[in-house]
C-alpha positions in Angstrom: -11.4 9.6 -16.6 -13.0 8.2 -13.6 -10.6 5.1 -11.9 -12.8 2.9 -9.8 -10.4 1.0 -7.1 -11.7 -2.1 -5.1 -11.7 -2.0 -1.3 -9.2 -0.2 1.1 -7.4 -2.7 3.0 -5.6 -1.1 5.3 -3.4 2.4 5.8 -0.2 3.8 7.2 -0.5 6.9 9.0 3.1 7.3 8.8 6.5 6.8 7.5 7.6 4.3 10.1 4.2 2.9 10.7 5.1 1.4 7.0 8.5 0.4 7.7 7.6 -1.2 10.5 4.3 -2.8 9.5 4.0 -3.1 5.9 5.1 -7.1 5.9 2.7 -7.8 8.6 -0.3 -6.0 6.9 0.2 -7.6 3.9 0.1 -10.9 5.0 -2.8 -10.3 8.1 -4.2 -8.9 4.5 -3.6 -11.9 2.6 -2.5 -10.2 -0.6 0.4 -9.1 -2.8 2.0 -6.3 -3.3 1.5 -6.4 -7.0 -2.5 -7.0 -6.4 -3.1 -3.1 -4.6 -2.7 0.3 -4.9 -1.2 2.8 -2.5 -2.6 6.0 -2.7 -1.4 9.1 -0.7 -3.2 12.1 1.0 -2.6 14.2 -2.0 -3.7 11.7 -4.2 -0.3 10.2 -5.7 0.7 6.8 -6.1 3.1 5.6 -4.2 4.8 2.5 -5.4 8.1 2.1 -3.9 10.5 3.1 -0.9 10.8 6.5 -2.4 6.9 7.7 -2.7 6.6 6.9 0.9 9.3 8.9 1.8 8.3 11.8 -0.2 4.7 11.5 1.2 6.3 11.8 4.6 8.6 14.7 3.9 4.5 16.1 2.1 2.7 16.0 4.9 0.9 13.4 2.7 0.2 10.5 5.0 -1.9 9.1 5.3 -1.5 6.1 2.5 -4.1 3.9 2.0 -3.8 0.9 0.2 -6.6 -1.2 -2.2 -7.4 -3.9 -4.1 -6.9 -3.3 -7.6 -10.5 -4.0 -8.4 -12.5 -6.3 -6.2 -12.6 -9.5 -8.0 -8.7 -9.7 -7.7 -9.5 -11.6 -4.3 -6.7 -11.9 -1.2 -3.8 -14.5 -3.0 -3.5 -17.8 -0.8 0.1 -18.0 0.6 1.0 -14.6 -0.5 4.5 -13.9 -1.2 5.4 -10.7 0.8 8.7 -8.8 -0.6 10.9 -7.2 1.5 13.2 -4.8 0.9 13.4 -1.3 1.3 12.1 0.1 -1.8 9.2 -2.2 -2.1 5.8 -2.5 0.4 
């Protein structure tokens, strides 16, 4: 199966660097959460608090995140969740 992903956004290059920056990206970004994928070093999804942490404990960063496909295009006003668990 070949999965074809739209454009890389952005990427944390570490644990903290997504705690601390993960709201900010994905509003400079102008997207939701539910409209990318994060993908780490070794290839894995991460999709929650948990990934992220286990990527860091890995050696797996970094995570870059991307569109879902290109024509899902940047969401006006997107609503960033917060939260631990969520990016």
């Amino acid at each position: 199966m070949d999965i074809q992903l739209g454009r890389e956004l952005f990427m944390f290059d570490g644990f903290n660097h997504w705690c601390d920056t993960a709201q900010e990206k994905f509003k400079a970004a102008n997207v939701s959460s539910n409209k990318v994928l994060c993908i780490d070093a070794k290839g894995r999804v991460c999709a929650w608090g948990a990934h992220f942490m286990e990527a860091a404990k890995d050696g797996a960063y970094p995570v870059r995140v991307y569109l879902l496909r290109d024509d899902m295009a940047e969401t006006p006003n997107a609503i960033v969740r917060g939260g631990s668990d969520e990016q």
